[in-house]
PDB file with one MODEL, atoms N, CA, C and O in Angstrom:
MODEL        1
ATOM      1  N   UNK A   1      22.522   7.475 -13.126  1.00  0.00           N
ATOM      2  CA  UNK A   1      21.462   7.866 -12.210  1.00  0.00           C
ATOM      3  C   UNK A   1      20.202   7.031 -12.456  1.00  0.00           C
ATOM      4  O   UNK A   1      19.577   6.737 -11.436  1.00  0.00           O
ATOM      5  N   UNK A   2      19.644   6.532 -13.795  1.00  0.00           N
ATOM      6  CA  UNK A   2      18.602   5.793 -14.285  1.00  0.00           C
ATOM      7  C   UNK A   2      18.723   4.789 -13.532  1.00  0.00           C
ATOM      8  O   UNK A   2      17.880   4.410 -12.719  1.00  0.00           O
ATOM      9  N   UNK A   3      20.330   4.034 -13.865  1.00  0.00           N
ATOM     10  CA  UNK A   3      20.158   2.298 -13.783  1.00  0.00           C
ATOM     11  C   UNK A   3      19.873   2.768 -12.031  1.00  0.00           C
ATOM     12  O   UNK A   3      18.739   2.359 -11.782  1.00  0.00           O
ATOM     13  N   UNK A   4      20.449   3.440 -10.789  1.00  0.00           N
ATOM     14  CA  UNK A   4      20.511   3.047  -9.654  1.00  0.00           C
ATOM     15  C   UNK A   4      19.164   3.421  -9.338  1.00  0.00           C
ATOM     16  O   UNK A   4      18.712   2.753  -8.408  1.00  0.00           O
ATOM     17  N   UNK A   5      18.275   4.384  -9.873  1.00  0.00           N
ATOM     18  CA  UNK A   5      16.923   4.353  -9.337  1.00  0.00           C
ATOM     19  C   UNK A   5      16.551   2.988  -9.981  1.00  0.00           C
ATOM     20  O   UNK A   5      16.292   2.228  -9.047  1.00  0.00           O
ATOM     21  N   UNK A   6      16.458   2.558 -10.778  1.00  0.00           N
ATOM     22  CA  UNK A   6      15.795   1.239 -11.167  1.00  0.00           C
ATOM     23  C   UNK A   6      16.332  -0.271 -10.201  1.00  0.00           C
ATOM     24  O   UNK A   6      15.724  -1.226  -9.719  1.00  0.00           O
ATOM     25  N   UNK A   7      17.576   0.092 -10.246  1.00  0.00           N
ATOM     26  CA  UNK A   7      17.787  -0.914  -9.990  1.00  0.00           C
ATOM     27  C   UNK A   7      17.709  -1.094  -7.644  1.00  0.00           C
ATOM     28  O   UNK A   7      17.656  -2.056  -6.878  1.00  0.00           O
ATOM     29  N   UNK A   8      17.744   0.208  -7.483  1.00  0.00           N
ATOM     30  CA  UNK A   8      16.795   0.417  -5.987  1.00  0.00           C
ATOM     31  C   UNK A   8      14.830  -0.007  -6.019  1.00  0.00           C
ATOM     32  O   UNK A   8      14.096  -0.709  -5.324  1.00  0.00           O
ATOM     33  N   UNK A   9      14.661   0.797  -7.111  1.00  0.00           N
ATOM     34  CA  UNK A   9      13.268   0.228  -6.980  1.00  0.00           C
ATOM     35  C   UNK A   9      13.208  -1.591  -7.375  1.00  0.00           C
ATOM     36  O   UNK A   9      12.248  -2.180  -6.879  1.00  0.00           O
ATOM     37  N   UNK A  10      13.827  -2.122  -7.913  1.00  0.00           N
ATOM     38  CA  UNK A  10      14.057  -3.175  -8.343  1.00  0.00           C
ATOM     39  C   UNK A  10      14.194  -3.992  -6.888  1.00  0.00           C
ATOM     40  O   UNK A  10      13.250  -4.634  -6.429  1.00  0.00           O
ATOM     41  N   UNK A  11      15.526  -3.882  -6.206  1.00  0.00           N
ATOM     42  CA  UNK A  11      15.711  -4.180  -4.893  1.00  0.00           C
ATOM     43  C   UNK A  11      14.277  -4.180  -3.937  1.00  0.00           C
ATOM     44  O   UNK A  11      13.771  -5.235  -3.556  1.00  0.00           O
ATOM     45  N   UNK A  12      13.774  -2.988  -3.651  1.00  0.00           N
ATOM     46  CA  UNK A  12      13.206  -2.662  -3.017  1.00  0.00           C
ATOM     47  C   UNK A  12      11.599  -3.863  -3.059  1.00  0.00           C
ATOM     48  O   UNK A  12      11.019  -4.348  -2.088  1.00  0.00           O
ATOM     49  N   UNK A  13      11.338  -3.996  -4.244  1.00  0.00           N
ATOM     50  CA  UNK A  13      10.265  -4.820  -4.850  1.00  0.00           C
ATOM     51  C   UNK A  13      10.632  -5.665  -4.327  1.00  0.00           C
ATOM     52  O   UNK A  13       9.846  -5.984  -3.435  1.00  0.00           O
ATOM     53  N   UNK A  14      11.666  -6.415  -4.393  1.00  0.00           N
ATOM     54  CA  UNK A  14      12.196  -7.812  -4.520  1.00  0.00           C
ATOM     55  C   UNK A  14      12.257  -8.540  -2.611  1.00  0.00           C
ATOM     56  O   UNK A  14      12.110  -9.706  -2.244  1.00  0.00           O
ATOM     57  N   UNK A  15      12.534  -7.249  -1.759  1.00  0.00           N
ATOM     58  CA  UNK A  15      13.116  -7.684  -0.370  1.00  0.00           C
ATOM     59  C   UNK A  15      11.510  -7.506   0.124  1.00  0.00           C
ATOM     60  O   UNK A  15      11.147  -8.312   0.980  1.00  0.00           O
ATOM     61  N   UNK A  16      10.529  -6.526  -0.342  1.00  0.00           N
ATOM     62  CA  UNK A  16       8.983  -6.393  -0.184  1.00  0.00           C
ATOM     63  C   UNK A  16       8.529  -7.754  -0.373  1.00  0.00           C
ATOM     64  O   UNK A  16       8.439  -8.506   0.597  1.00  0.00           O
ATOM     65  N   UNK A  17       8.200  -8.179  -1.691  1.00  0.00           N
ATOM     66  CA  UNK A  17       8.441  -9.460  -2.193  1.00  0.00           C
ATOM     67  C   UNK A  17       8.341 -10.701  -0.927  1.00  0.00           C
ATOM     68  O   UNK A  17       7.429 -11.214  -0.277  1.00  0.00           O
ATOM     69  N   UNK A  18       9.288 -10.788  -0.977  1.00  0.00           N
ATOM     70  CA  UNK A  18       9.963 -11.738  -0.421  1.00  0.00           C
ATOM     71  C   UNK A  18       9.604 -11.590   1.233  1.00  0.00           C
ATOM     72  O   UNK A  18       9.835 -12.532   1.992  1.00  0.00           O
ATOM     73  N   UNK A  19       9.131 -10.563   1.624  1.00  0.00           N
ATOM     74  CA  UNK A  19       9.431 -10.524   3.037  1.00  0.00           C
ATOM     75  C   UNK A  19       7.706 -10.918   3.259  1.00  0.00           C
ATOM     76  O   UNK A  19       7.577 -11.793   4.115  1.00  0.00           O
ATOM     77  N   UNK A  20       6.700 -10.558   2.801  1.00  0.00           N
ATOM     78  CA  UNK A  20       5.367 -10.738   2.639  1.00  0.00           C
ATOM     79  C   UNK A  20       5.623 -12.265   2.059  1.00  0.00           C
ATOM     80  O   UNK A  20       4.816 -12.950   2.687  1.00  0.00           O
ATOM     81  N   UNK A  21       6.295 -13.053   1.239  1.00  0.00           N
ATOM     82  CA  UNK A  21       5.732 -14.141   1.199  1.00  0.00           C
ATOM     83  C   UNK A  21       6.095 -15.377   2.821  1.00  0.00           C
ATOM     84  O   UNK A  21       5.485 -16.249   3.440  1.00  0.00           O
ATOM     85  N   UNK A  22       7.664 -14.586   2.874  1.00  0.00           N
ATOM     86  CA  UNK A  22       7.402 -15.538   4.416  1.00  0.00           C
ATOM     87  C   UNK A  22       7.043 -14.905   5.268  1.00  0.00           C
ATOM     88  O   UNK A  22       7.422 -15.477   6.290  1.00  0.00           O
ATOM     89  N   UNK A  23       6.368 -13.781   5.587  1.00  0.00           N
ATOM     90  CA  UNK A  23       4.983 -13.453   6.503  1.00  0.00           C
ATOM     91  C   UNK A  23       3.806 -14.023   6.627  1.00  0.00           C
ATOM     92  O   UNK A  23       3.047 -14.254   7.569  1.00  0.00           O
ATOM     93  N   UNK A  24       3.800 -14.272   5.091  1.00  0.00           N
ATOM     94  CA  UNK A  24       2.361 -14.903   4.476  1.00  0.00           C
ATOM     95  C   UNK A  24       1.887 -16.365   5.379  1.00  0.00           C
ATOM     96  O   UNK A  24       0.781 -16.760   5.748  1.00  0.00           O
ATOM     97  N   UNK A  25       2.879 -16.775   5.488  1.00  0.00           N
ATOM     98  CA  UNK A  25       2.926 -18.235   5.899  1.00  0.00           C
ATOM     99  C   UNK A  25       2.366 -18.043   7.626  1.00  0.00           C
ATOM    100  O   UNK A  25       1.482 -18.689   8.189  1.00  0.00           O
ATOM    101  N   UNK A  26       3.218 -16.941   8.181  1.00  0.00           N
ATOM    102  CA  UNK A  26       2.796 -16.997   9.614  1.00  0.00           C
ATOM    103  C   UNK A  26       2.084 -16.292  10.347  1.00  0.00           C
ATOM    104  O   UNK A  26       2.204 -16.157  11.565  1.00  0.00           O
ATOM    105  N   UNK A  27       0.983 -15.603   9.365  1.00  0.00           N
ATOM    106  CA  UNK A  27      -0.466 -14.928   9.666  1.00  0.00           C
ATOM    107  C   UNK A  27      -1.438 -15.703   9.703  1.00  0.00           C
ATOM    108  O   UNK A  27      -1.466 -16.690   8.968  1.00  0.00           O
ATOM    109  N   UNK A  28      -2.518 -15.394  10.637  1.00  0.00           N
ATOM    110  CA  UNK A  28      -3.643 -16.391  10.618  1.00  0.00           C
ATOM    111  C   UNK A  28      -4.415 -15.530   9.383  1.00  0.00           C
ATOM    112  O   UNK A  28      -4.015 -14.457   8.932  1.00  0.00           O
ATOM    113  N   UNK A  29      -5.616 -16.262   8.951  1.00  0.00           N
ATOM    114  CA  UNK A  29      -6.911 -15.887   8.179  1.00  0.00           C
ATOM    115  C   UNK A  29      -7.071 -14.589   8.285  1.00  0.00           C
ATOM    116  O   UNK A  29      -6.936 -13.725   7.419  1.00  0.00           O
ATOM    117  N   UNK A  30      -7.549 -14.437  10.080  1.00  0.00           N
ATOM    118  CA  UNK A  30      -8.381 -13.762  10.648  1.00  0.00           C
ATOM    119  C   UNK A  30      -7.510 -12.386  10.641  1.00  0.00           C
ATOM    120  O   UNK A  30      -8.125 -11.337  10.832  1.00  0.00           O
ATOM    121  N   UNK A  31      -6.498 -12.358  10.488  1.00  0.00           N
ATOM    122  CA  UNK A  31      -5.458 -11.112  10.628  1.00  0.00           C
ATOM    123  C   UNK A  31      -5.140 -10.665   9.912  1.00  0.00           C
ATOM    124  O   UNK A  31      -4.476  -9.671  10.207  1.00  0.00           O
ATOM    125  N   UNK A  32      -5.303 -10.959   8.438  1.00  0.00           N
ATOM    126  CA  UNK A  32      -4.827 -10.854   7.670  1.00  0.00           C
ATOM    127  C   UNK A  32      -6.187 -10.142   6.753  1.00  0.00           C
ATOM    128  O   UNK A  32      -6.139  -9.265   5.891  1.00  0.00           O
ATOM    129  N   UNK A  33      -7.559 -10.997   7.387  1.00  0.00           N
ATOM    130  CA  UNK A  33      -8.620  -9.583   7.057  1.00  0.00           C
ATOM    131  C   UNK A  33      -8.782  -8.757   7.770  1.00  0.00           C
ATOM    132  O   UNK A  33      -9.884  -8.222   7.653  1.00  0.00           O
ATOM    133  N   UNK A  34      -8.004  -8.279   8.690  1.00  0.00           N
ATOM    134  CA  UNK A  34      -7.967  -7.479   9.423  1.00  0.00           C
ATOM    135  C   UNK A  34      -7.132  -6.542   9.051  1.00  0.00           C
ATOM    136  O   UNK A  34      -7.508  -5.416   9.376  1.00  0.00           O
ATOM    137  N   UNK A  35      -6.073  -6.597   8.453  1.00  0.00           N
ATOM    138  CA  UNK A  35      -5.116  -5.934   7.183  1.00  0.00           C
ATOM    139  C   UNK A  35      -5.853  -5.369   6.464  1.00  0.00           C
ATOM    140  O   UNK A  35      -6.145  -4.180   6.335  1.00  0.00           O
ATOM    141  N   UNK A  36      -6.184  -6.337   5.943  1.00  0.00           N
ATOM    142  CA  UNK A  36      -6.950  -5.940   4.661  1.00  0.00           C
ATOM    143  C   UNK A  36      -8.157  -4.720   4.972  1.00  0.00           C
ATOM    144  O   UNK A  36      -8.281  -3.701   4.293  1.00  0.00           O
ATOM    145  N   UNK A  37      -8.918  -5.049   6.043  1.00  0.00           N
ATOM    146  CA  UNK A  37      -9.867  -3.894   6.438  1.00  0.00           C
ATOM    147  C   UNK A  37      -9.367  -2.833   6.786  1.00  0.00           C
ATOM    148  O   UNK A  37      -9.919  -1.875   6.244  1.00  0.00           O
ATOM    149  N   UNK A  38      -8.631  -2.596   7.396  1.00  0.00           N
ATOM    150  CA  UNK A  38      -8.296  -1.551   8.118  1.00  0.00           C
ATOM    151  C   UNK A  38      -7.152  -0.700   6.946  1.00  0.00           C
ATOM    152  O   UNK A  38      -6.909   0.485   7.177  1.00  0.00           O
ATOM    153  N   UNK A  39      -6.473  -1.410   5.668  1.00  0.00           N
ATOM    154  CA  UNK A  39      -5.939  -0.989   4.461  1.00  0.00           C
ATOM    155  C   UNK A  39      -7.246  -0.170   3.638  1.00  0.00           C
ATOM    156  O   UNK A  39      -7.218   0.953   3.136  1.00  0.00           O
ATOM    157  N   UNK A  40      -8.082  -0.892   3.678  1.00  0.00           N
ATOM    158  CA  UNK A  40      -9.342  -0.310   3.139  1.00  0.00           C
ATOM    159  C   UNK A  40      -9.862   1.161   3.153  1.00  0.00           C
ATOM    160  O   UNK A  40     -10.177   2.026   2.335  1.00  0.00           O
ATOM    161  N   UNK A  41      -9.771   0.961   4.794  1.00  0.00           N
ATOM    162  CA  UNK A  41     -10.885   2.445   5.341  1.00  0.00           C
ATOM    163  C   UNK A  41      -9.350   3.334   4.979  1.00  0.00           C
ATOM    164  O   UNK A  41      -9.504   4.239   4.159  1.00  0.00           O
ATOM    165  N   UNK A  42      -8.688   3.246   5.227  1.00  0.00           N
ATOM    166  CA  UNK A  42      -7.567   4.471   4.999  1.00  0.00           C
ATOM    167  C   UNK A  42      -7.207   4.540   3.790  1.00  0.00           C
ATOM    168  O   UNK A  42      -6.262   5.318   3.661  1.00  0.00           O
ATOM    169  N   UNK A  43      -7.611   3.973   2.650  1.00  0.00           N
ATOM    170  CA  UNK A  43      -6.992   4.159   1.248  1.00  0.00           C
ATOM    171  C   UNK A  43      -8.596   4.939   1.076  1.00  0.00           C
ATOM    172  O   UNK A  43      -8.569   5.866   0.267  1.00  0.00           O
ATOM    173  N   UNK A  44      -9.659   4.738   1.581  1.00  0.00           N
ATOM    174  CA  UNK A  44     -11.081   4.927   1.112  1.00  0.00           C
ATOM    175  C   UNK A  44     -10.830   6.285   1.541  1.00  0.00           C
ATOM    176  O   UNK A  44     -10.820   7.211   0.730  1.00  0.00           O
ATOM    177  N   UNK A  45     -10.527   6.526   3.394  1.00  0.00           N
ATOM    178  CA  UNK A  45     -10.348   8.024   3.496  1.00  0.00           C
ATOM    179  C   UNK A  45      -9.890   9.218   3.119  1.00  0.00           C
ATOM    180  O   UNK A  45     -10.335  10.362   3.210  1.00  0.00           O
ATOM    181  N   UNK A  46      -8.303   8.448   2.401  1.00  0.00           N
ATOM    182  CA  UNK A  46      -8.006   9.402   1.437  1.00  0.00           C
ATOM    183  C   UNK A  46      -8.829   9.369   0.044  1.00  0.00           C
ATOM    184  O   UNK A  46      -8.848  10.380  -0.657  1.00  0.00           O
ATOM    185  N   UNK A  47      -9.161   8.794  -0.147  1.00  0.00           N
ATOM    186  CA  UNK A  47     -10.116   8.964  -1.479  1.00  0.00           C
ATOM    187  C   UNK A  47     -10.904  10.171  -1.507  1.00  0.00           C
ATOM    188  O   UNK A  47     -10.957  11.042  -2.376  1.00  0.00           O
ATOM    189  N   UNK A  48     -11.532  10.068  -0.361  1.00  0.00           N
ATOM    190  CA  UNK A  48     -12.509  10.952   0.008  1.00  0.00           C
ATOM    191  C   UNK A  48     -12.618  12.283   0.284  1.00  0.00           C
ATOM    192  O   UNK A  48     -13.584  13.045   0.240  1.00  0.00           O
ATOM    193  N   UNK A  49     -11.189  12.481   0.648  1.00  0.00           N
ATOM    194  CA  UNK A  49     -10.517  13.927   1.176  1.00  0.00           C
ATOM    195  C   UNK A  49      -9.713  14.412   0.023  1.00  0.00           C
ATOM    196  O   UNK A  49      -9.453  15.615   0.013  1.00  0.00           O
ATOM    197  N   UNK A  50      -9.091  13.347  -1.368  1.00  0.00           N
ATOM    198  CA  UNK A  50      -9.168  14.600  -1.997  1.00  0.00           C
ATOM    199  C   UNK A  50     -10.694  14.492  -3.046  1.00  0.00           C
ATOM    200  O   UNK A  50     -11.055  15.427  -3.760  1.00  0.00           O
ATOM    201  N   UNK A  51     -11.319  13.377  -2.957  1.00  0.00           N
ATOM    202  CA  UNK A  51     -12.571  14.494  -3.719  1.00  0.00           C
ATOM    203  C   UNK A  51     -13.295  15.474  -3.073  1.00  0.00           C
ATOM    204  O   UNK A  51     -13.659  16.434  -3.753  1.00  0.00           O
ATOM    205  N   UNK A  52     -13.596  15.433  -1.844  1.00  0.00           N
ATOM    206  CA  UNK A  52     -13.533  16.860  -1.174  1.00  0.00           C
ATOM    207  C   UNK A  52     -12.876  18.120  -1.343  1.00  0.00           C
ATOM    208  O   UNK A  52     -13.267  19.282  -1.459  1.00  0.00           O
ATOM    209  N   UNK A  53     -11.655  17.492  -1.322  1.00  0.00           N
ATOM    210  CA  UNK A  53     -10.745  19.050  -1.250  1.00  0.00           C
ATOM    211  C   UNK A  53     -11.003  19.284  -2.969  1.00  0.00           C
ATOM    212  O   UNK A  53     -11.440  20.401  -3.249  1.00  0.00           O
ATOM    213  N   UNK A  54     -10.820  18.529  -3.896  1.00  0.00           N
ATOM    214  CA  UNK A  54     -11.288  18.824  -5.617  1.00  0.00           C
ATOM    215  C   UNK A  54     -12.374  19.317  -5.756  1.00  0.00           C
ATOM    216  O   UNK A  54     -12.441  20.325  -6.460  1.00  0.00           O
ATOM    217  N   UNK A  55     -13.255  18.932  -5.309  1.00  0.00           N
ATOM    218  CA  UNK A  55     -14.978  19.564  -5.156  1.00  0.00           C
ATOM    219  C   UNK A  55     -14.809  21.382  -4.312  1.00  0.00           C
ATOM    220  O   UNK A  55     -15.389  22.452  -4.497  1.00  0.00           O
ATOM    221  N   UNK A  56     -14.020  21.047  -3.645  1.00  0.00           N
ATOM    222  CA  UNK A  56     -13.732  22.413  -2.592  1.00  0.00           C
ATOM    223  C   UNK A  56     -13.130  23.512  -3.609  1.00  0.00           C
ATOM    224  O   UNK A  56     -13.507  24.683  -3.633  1.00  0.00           O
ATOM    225  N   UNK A  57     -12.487  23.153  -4.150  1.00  0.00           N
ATOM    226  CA  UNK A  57     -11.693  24.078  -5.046  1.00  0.00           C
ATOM    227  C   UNK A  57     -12.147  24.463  -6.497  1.00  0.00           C
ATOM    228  O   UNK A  57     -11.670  25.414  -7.115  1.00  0.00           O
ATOM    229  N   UNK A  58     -13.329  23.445  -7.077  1.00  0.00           N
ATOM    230  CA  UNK A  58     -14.229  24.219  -7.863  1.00  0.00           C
ATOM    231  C   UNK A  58     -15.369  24.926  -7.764  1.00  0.00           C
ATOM    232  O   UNK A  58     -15.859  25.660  -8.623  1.00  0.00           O
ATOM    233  N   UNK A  59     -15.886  24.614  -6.396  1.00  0.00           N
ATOM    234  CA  UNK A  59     -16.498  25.362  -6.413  1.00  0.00           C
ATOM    235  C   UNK A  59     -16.368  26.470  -5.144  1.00  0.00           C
ATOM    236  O   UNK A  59     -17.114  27.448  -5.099  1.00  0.00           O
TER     237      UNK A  59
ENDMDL
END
């Protein structure tokens, strides 16, 4: 059961990997900070909602 979760997450890395580097090649600049921004505000939003909801629940 160990080796096949490892060796799925292993896979999984590897076809990620690989699939972003020949993406990489056929994104412009401009799109790719556009990724990047829009990765931002939604990793930030959840940030935010659970220190809210943590703040919510102590006090």
């Amino acid at each position: 059961m160990l080796c096949g979760v490892f060796l799925g997450s292993a896979a999984w890395w590897l076809c990620l990997s690989g699939l972003t580097a020949v993406l990489r090649k056929k994104m412009s600049v401009s799109f790719m900070r556009g990724i990047s921004a829009v990765s931002a505000v939604v990793i930030g939003t959840f940030g935010l909602v659970q220190v809210f909801t943590g703040l919510r629940d102590v006090f």
